[in-house]
C-alpha atoms as one frame of an Amber mdcrd trajectory, in Angstrom:
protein
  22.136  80.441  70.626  23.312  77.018  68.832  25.554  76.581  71.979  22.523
  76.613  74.269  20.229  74.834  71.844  22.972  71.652  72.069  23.558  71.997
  75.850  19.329  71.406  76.234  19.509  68.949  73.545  22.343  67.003  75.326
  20.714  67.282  78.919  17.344  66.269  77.484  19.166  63.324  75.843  21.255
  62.494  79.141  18.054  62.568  81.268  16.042  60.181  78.524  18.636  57.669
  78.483  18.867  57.617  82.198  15.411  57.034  83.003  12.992  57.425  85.278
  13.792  56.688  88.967  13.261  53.334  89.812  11.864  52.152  93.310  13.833
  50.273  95.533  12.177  46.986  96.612  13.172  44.926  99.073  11.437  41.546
 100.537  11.991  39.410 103.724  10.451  36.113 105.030   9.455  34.992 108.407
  11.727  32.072 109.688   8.923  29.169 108.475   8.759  31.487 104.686   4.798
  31.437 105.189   4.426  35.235 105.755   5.882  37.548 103.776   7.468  42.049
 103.966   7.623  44.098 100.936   8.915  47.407 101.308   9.520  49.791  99.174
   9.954  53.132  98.369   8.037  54.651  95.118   7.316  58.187  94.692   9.683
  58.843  97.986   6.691  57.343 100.093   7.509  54.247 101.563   5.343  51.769
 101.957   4.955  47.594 103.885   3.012  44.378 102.295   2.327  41.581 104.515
   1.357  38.384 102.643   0.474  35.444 104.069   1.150  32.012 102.382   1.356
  34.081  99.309  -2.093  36.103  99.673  -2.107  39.651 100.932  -3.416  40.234
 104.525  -1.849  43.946 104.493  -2.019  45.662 101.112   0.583  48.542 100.182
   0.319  50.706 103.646   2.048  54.020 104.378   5.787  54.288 106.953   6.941
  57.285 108.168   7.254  59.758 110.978   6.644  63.745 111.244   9.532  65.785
 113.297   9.522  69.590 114.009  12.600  69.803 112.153  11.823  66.669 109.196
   8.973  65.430 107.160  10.412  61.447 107.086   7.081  60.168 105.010   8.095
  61.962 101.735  11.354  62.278  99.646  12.636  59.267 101.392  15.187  56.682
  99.637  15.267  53.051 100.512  19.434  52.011 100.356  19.812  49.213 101.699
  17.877  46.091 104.203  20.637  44.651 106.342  18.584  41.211 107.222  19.853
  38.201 109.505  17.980  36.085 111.861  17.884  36.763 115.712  16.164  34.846
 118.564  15.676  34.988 122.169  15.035  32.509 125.182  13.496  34.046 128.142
  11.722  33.279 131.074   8.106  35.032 132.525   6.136  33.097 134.650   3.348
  36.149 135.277   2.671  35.824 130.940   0.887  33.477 129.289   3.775  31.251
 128.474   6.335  30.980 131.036   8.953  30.184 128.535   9.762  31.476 125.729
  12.122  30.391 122.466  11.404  33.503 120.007  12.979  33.742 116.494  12.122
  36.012 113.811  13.806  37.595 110.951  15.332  40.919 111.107  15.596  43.662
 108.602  17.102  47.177 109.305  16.436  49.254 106.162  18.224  52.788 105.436
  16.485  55.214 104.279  18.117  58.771 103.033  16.379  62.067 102.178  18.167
  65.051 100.492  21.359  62.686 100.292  21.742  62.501 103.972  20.842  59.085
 106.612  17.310  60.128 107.810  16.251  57.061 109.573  15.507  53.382 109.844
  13.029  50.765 109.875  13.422  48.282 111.430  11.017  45.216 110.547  10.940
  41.991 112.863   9.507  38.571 111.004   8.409  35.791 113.286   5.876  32.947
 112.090   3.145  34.483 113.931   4.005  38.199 113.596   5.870  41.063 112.528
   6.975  44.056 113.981   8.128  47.539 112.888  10.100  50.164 114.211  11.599
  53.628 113.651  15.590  54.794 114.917  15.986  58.111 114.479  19.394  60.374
 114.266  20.351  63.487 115.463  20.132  66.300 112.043  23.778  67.576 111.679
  23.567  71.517 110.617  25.653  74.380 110.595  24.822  75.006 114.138  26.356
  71.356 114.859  23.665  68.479 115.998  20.227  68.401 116.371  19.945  66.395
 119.382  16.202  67.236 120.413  13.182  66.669 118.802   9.729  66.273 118.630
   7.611  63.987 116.960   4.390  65.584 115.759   2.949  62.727 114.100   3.388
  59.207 112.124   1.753  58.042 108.826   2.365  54.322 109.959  -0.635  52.599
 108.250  -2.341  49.470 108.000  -4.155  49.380 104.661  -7.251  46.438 104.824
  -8.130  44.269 102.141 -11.697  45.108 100.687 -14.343  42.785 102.598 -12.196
  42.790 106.011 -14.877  43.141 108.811 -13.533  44.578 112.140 -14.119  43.936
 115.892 -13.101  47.204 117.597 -13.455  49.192 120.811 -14.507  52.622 120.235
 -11.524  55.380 122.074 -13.619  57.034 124.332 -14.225  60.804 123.895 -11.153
  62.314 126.549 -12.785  63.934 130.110 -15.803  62.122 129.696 -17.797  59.471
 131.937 -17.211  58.881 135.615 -15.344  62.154 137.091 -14.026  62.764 133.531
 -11.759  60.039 133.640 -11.788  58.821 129.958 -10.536  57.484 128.175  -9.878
  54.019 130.274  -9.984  51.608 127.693 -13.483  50.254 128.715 -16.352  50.699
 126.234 -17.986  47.949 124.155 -16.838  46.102 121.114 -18.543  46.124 117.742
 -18.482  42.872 115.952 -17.952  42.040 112.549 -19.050  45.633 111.229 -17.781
  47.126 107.727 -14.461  48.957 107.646 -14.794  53.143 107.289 -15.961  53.948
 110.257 -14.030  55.648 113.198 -15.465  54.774 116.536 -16.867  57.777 118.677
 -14.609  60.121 116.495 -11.599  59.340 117.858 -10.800  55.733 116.555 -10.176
  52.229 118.493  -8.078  50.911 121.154  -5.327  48.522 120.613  -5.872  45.701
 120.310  -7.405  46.138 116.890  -8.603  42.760 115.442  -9.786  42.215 111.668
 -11.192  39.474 109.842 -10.106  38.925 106.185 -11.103  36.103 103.658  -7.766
  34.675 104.104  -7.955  34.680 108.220  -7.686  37.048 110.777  -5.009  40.132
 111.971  -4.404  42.094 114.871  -2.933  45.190 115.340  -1.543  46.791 118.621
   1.861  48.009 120.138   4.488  47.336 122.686   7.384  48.790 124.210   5.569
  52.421 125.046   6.790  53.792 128.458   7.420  57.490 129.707   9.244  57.785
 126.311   6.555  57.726 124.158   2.810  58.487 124.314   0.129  55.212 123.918
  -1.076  55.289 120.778  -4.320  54.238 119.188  -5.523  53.351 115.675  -7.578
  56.001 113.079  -9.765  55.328 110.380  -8.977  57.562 107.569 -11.351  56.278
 105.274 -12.761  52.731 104.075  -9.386  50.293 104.918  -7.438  52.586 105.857
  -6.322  53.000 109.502  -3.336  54.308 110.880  -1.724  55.147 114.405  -2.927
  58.299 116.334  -1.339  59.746 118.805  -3.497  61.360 121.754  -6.543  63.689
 122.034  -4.897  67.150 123.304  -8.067  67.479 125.356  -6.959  64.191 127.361
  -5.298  64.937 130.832  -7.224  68.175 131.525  -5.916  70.005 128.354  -2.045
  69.756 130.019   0.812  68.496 128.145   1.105  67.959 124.528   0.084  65.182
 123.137   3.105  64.624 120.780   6.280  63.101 121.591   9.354  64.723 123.336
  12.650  62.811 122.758  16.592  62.720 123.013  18.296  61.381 119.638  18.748
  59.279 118.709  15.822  57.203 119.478  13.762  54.297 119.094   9.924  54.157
 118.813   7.973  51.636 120.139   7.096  48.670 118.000   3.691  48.423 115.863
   2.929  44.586 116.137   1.004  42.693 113.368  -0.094  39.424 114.264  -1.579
  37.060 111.508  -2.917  33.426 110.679  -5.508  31.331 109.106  -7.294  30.766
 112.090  -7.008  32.887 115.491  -4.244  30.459 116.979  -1.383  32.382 116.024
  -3.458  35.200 117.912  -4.392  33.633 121.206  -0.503  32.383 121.487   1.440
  35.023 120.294   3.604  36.325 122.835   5.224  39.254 120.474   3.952  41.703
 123.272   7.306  40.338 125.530   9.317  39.116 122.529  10.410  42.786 121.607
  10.997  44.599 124.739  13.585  43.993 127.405  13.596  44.543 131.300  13.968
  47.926 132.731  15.298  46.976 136.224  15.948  43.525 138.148  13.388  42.806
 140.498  14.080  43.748 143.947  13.061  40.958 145.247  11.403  37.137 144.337
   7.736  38.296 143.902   5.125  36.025 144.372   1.684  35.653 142.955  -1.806
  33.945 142.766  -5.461  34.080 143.789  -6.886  36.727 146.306 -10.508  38.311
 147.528 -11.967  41.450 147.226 -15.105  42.943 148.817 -15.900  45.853 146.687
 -17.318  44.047 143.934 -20.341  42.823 146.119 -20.295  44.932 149.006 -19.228
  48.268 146.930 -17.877  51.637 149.083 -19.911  50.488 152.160 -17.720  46.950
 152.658 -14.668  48.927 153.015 -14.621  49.037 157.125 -12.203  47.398 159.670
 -14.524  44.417 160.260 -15.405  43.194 157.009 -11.988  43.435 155.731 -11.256
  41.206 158.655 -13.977  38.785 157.558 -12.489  38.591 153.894  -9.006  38.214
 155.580 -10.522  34.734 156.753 -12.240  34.159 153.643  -9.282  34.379 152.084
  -7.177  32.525 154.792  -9.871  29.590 153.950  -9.987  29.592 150.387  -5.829
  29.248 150.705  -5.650  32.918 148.971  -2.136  34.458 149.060  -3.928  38.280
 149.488  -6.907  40.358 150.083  -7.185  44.012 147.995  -8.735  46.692 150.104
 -10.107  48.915 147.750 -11.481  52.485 147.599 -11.599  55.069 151.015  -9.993
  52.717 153.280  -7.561  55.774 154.230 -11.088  57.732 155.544 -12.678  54.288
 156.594 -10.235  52.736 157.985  -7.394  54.417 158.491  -3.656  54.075 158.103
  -3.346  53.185 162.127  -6.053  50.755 161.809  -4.643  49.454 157.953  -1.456
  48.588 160.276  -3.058  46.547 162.548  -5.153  45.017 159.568  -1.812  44.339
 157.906  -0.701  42.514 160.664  -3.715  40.763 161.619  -3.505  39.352 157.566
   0.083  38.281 158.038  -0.584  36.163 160.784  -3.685  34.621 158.381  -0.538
  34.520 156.074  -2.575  37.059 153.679  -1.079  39.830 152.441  -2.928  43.126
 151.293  -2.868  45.121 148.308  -4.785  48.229 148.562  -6.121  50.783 146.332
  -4.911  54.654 145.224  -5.866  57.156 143.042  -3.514  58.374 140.580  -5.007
  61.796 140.780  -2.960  64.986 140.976  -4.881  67.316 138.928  -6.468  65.793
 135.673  -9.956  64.455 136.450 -12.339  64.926 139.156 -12.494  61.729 141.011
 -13.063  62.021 144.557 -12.036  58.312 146.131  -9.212  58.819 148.609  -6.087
  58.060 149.263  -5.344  60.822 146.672  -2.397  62.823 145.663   0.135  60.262
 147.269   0.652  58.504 143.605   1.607  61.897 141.502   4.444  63.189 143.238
   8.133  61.121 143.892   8.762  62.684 147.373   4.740  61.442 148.433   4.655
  58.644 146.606   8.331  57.060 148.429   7.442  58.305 151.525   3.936  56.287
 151.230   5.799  53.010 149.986   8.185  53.253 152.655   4.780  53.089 154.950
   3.484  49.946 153.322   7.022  48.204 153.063   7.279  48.408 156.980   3.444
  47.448 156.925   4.211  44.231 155.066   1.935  45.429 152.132   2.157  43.380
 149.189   1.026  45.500 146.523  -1.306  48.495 145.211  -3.699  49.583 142.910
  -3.770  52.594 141.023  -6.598  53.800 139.530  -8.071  56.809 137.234  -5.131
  57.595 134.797  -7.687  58.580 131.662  -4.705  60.048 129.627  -2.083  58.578
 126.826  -0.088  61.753 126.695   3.939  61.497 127.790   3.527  62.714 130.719
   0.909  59.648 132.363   3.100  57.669 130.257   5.756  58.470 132.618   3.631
  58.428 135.543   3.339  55.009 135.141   7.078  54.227 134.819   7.930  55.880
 137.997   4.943  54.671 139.822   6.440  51.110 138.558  10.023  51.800 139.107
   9.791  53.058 143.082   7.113  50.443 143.892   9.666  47.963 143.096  12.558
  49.635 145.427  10.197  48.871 147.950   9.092  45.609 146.948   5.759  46.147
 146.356   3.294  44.756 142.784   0.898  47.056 141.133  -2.043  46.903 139.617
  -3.597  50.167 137.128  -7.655  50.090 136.881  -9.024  53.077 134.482  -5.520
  52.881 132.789  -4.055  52.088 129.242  -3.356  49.102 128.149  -0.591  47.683
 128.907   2.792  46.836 126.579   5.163  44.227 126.748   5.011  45.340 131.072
   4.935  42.138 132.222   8.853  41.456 131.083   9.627  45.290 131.177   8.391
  45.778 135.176   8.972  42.928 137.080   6.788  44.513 139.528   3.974  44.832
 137.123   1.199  42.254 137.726  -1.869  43.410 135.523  -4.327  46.252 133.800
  -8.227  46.965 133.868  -8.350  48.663 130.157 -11.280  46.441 129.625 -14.938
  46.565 130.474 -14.601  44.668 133.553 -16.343  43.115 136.771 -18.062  46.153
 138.149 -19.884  47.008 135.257 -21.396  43.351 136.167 -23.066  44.900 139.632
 -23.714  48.460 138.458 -26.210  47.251 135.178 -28.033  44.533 134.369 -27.104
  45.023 130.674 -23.639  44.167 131.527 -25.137  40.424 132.984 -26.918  39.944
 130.580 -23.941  40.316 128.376 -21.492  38.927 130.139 -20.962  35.596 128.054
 -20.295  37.609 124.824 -18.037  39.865 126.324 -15.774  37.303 127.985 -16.067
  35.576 124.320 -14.431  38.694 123.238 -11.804  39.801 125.464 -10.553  36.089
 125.313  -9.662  36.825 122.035  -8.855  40.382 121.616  -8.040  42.006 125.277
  -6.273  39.635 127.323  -4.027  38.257 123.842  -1.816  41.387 124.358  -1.411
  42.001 128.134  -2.386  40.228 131.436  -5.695  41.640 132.281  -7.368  42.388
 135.519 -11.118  41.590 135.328 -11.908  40.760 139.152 -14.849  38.105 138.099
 -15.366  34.401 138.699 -18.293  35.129 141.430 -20.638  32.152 142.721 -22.948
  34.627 144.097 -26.041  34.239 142.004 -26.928  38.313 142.688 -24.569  41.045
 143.171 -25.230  41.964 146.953 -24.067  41.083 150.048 -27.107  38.913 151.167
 -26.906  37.872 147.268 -31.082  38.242 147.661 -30.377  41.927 145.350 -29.120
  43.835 143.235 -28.505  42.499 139.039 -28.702  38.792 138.733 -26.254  36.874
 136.507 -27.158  35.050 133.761 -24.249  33.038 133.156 -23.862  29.659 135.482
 -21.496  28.486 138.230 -19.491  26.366 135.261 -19.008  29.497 133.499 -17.822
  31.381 136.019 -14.765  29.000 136.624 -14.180  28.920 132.958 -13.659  32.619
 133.210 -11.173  31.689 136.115  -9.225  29.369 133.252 -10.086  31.586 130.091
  -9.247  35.262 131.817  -4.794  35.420 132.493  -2.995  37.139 135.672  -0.591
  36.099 137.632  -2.602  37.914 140.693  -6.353  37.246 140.185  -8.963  38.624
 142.915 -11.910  37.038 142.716 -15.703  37.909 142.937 -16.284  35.614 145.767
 -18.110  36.299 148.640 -17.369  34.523 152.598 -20.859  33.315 151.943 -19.565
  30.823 149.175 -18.160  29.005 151.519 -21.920  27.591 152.580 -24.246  28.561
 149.379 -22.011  27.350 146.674 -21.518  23.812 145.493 -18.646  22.679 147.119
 -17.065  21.295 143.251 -16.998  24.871 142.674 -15.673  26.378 145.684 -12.984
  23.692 145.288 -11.839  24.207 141.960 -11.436  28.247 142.911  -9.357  26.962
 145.358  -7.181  25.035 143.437  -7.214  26.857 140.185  -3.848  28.396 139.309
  -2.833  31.934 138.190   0.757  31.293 136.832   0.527  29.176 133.429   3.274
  27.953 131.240   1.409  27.272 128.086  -1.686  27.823 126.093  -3.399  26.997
 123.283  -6.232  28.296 121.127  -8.685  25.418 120.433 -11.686  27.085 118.761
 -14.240  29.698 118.649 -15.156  33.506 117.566 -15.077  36.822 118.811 -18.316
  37.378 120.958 -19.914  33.638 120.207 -18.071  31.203 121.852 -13.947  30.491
 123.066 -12.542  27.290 123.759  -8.975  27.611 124.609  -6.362  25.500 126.942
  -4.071  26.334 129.952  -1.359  24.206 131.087   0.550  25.063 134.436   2.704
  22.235 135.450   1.455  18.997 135.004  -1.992  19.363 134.162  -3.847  20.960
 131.569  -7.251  22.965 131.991  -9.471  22.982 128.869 -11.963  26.130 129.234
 -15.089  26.699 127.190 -17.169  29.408 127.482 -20.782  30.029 124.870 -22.599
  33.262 124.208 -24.986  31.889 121.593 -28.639  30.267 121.890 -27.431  27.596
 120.057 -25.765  24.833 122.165 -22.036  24.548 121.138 -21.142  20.606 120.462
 -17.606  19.671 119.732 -15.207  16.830 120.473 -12.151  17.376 122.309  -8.757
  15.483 121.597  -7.013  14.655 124.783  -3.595  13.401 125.841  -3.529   9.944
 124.886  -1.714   8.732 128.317  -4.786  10.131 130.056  -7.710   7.402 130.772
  -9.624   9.756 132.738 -10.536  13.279 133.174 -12.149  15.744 135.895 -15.199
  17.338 133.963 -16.996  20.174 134.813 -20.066  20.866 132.702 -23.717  22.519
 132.238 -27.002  21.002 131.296 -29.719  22.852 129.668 -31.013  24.699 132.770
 -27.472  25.599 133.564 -27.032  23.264 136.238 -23.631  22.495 136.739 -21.982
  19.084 137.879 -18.542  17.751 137.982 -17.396  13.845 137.321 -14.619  11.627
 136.444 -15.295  10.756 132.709 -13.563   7.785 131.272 -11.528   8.561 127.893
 -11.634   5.947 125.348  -9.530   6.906 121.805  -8.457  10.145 122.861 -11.741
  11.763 121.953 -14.514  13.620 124.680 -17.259  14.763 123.666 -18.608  18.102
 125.303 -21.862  20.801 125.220 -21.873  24.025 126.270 -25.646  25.694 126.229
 -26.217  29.483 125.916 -24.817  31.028 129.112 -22.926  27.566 130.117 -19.380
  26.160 130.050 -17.339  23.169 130.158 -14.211  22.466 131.783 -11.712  19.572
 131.550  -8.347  19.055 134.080  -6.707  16.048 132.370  -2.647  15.289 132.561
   0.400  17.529 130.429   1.101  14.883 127.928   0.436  17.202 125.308  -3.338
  18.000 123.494  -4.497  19.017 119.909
């Protein structure tokens, strides 16, 4: 008994004088030392801080991952951050800056549970952003390696200051609106509401954007493919939201909606983007900085401006002859394509598409025409369908357009985020470009870093587009605060296919019917400036050509779709934007208002530049365009509720 009394006396003292466990802490600093990581690991939780210029934009906020074989968000040990600085130079001419010098801190931190390496994270800190990560390893057992897993879940978190206000896009409910095709990314934003709530029920889509005392922060993702599923962002109660993976109802009920993978493995990177004011925001480019290419090209791919008669003419337009006619709108307008959309394989015809195809090429048009992705998830009945869900189909139907000199397609009606669409769009990507052909997804995702991982990729909808514009007058009425908003939130993270920019002052053929817009002919070029793709079909109409100021027809003509630069200049999520474009020599300064007040600013301008084209609204919305003399750098411009401004000066550089 007095043996046993000293052994509990001498563990009891042995365990005193060791102490509690401390956490391991570990911080790293982006490149500039302005924004701030703190990880650590206390309680066997780990958790991220983001600070920015010393005050917290991201307070403590949950890492982790759930396997079928591992719990990684508990009993975890931080051992050790190996950090060094990398960078990368690479060019993209279809992104928003066509080159790119990225540098950022790097941190790979260890983590152990029961004794054994569990995984990584794996932080990246630029001056605009940071990114995080998982690797995973294979579990070594008695049975050998664990080399397949699945993973069930993650606790990544993003933990909101109290007072952050949100501007968020409800995730639709899954096999709901048109044919049961949601979600695809396209309901409304709410603006500057309270954190704690959760959308429909089933969160927000990426982007996410916040606005904090300090500034503002968005949150999204990049580097998903057929590896992963698309993710989305739960509230879980007042400012806490973390990353959810899909609805198991999406996709018809089929598939899981977890993850399948081969260890070890990577996730895709959760991307953070910060600042005082939304410049950091508008230029970021972290979507491209993290991912690589998946294949060479397979050919030089070329891009710009092209027509469409869908969104004024709807199903009807989508005959022989008034394809023709758009073929020579386009052929006027200097347009590099024409996209034939919906029931051209029952209206048309693939004999008849041939001879269109060739009748384009000697226009020197191309054609890009439109597919849905259906096999068997949603009830959408627009042909062609089922030639976009299987390989054999699918090649044998590229092969077609490759010896029809088609340039591209769309694809349309995905409505799922599980693995398996996931994949669908990889291969979709991957044998378009063995046949040289550029896609286009409507009713998709959104897209994720795909601009540098395809080089085949051109552009998504996931965004309340153009033909909400002729189906409601609702949607003209708002169309200035919604392109206020997706220049900010949207098209930030991916190029984004809107199909706008119309002159028409009604959405019909005979532009005499149908919903009237509200915005004016300024605007509508703004959009043109304000609104990135490297393959942008317009909302014109043939009928332009006569019943449109000829200033406007002009500058759709001339207006470029490849950019190598931009820069936010001012304005706020769903009130105005003012942001700049430069593509070459020449820089296009785009404003845009949504509110009743007029918007008054000056502009500085390149001081090597002693005049300027200018493009501008009066109070009726009447637009004009003049040479404006520069004197001291400084322009003065208004933009009334509804109106724009627009400035084309010379690439000597502007504030």
């Amino acid at each position: 008994m007095k043996r046993e009394l000293c052994s509990v006396v001498a563990l009891f003292l042995a365990t005193a004088l060791a102490g509690p466990v401390l956490a391991m802490e570990k911080r790293f600093n982006s490149p500039d030392g302005k924004t701030e990581v703190v990880l650590n690991d206390e309680g066997g939780r780990p958790t991220y801080q983001v600070n920015l210029q010393g005050t917290p934009f991201l307070n403590p906020s949950p890492l982790g991952l759930k396997l079928n074989f591992a719990d990684l968000t508990q009993g975890l040990t931080l051992k050790d951050c190996a950090v060094k600085t990398v960078s990368d130079q690479y060019e993209l001419k279809t992104w928003k800056q066509s080159h790119v010098s990225y540098e950022a801190t790097e941190a790979v931190c260890q983590f152990e549970q029961d004794g054994r390496k569990s995984l990584d994270i794996i932080f990246r800190v630029s001056n605009r952003d940071v990114a995080f990560r998982y690797q995973l390893y294979p579990k070594r057992g008695r049975g050998g390696e664990t080399l397949a897993a699945v993973i069930e879940g993650e606790a990544s978190g993003f933990v909101l200051p109290d007072g952050t206000t949100t501007f968020l896009c409800p995730q639709s409910k899954p096999m709901t609106g048109f044919a049961r095709t949601a979600p695809s990314y396209e309901t409304s934003y709410a603006y500057d509401e309270e954190m704690g709530k959760n959308g429909w029920g089933d969160g927000y889509t990426f982007p996410c954007l916040f606005r904090e005392s300090g500034g503002w922060l968005l949150i999204s993702e990049t580097g998903n493919d057929g590896g992963y599923v698309g993710c989305h962002l739960e509230n879980t109660g007042g400012g806490n939201y973390r990353i959810a993976f899909p609805n198991p109802a999406e996709l018809n009920g089929f598939g899981a909606s977890t993850v399948q993978t081969a260890l070890p493995a990577f996730t895709p990177w959760r991307t953070i983007t910060l600042g005082t004011t939304l410049a950091p925001i508008v230029e970021s480019t972290v979507a491209n900085d993290l991912v690589q290419p998946k294949y060479e090209a397979s050919k030089d791919y070329t891009y710009g401006k092209g027509s469409w008669s869908w969104i004024i003419g709807m199903d009807a337009s989508c005959n022989f002859d008034e394809q023709k006619r758009y073929i020579d709108f386009s052929a006027a307008m200097g347009y590099r394509s024409v996209l034939v959309d919906a029931l051209w394989d029952t209206q048309i015809g693939y004999e008849r598409m041939a001879e269109l195809s060739r009748y384009a090429q000697s226009k020197g048009v191309g054609l890009f025409l439109w597919y849905n992705s259906n096999g068997a998830w949603n009830d959408a009945p627009q042909g062609p369908r089922h030639k976009m869900d299987k390989s054999a189909v699918r090649r044998k139907e590229m092969a077609w357009m490759k010896q029809n000199g088609i340039l591209g397609i769309k694809v349309d009606f995905f409505g799922s985020d599980k693995q398996p669409m996931m994949q669908l769009y990889e291969d979709i990507l991957t044998d378009a470009n063995e046949f040289g052909i550029q896609v286009i997804f409507h009713g998709c995702t959104l897209p994720r870093g795909w601009e540098r991982m395809f080089p085949n990729y051109v552009a998504s909808e996931a965004v309340l587009a153009s033909e909400n514009l002729h189906f409601g007058q609702g949607a003209c009425d708002a169309e200035a605060k919604n392109a206020c908003t997706h220049t900010f939130i949207r098209n930030v993270v991916g190029s984004m296919d809107f199909g706008g920019s119309t002159l028409n002052k009604r959405y019909s053929v005979d532009n005499q019917r149908g919903t009237t817009r509200r915005t004016s002919d300024v605007f509508a070029l703004a959009t043109a400036v304000l609104f990135q793709s490297s393959v942008q079909h317009f909302a014109l109409a043939p009928n332009n050509l006569t019943d449109a100021p000829q200033w406007a027809v002009q500058f759709m003509k001339d207006v470029p779709t490849l950019w190598d630069e931009v820069r936010y200049i001012d304005g706020y999520p769903g009130r105005y934007a003012i942001i700049a474009r430069r593509s070459g020599n020449k820089w296009y300064v785009a404003g845009i208002n949504a509110q009743k007040e007029t918007v008054k600013t000056t502009l500085t301008l390149p001081s090597a530049d002693k005049e300027v084209t200018l493009y501008s609204d009066d109070a009726q919305l009447s637009g004009s365009m003049k040479t404006v003399k520069v004197k001291r750098q400084s322009l003065k411009v208004e933009m009334p509720e509804n109106g724009a401004f627009l400035v084309v000066c010379n690439a000597n550089g502007i504030n």
